[in-house]
C-alpha positions in Angstrom: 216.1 -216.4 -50.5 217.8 -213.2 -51.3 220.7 -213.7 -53.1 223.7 -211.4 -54.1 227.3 -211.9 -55.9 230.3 -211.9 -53.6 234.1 -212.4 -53.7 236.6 -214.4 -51.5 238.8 -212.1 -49.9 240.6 -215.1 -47.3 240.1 -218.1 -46.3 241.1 -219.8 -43.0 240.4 -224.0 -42.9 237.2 -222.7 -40.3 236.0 -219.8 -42.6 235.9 -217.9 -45.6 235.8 -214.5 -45.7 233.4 -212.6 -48.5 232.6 -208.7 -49.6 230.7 -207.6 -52.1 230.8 -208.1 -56.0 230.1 -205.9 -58.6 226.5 -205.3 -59.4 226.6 -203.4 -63.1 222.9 -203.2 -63.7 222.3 -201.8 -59.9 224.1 -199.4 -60.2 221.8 -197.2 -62.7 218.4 -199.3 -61.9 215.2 -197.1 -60.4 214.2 -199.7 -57.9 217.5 -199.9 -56.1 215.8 -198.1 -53.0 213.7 -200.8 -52.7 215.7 -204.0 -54.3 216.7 -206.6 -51.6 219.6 -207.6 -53.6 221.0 -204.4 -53.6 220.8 -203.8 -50.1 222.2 -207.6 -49.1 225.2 -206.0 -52.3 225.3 -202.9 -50.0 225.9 -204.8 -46.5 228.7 -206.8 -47.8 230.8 -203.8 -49.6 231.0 -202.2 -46.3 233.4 -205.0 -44.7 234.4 -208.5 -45.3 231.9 -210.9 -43.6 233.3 -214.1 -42.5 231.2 -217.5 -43.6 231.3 -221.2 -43.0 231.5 -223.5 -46.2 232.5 -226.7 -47.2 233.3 -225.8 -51.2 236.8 -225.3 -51.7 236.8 -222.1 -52.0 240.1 -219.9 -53.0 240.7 -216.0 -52.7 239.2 -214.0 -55.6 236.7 -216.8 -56.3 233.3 -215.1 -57.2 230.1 -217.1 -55.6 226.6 -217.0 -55.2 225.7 -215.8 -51.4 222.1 -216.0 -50.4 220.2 -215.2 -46.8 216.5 -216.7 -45.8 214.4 -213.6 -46.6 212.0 -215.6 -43.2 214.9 -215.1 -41.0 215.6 -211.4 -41.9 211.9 -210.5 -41.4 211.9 -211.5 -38.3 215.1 -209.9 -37.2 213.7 -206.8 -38.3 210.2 -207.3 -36.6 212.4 -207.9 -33.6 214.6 -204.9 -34.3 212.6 -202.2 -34.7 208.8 -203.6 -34.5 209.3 -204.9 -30.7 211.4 -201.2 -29.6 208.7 -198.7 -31.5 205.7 -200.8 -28.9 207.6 -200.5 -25.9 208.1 -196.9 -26.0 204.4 -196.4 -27.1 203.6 -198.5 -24.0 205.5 -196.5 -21.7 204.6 -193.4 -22.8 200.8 -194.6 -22.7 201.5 -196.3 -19.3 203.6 -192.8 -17.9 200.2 -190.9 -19.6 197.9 -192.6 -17.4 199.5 -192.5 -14.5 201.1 -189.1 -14.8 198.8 -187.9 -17.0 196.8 -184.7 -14.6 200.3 -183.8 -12.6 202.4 -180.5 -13.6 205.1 -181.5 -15.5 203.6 -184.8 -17.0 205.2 -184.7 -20.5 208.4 -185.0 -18.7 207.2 -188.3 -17.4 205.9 -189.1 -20.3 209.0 -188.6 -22.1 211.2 -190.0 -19.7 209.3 -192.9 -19.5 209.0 -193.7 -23.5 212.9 -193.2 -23.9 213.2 -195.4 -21.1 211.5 -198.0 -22.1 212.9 -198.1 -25.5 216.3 -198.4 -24.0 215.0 -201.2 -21.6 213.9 -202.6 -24.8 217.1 -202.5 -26.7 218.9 -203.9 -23.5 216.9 -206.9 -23.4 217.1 -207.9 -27.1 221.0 -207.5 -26.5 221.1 -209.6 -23.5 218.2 -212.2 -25.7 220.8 -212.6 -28.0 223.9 -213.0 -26.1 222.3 -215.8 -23.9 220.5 -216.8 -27.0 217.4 -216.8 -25.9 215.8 -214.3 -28.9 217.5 -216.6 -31.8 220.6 -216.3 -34.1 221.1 -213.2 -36.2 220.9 -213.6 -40.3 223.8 -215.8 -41.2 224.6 -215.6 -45.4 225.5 -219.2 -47.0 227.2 -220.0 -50.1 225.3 -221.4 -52.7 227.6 -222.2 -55.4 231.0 -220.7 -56.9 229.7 -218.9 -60.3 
């Protein structure tokens, strides 16, 4: 699990809403390119991200948020893994079949940004049917 400190901004009886805390040792560490927690810190200073919890949770509580480091690989394997092969297919596919006419790097071209974009379509469309799986959803581990 990667885990970061939040704060409560509002609650609602369905949801709480959290950005992020305050991270003094990040701020001057030398591995905060690569840290996990400093990134999952960095996603929720940018805008409150609403949660479900059953703790009894008040505005201005700090707490312990964590996301499954499984769930976030494969969201980016998905993301960015699965769009990079589809425009080397179609450009390989638009090379062999374009590959001896005049203006074949147009084809080719055309065809790789096009399937990239298919690409991008369909994962939208996967997840608004839910077909290609929930995105990353943070829990609430405890109220520090």
């Amino acid at each position: 699990m990667i885990e970061a400190t939040a704060v409560v901004v509002k609650t609602t009886d369905q949801q709480i809403w959290i950005t992020g805390g305050e991270q003094s040792a990040c701020g001057a560490c030398q591995q905060k390119a690569s840290c996990t927690t400093a990134a999952l810190d960095s996603t929720f200073k940018k805008k409150p991200v609403p949660i479900t919890s059953a703790l009894p949770l008040n505005t201005g509580d700090r707490v312990l948020v964590a996301i499954d480091e499984g769930v976030v690989l494969r969201s980016t394997l998905l993301l960015y893994l699965l769009p990079l092969l589809a425009l080397l297919l179609g450009a390989g596919l638009a090379e062999s079949l374009f590959g001896q006419q005049q203006h074949a790097d147009l084809w080719i071209a055309a065809s790789a940004i096009g399937s990239l974009l298919l690409s991008l379509y369909l994962i939208h469309k996967g997840q608004n049917l839910g077909l290609v799986g929930t995105p990353p959803a943070p829990v609430i581990i405890k109220k520090l």
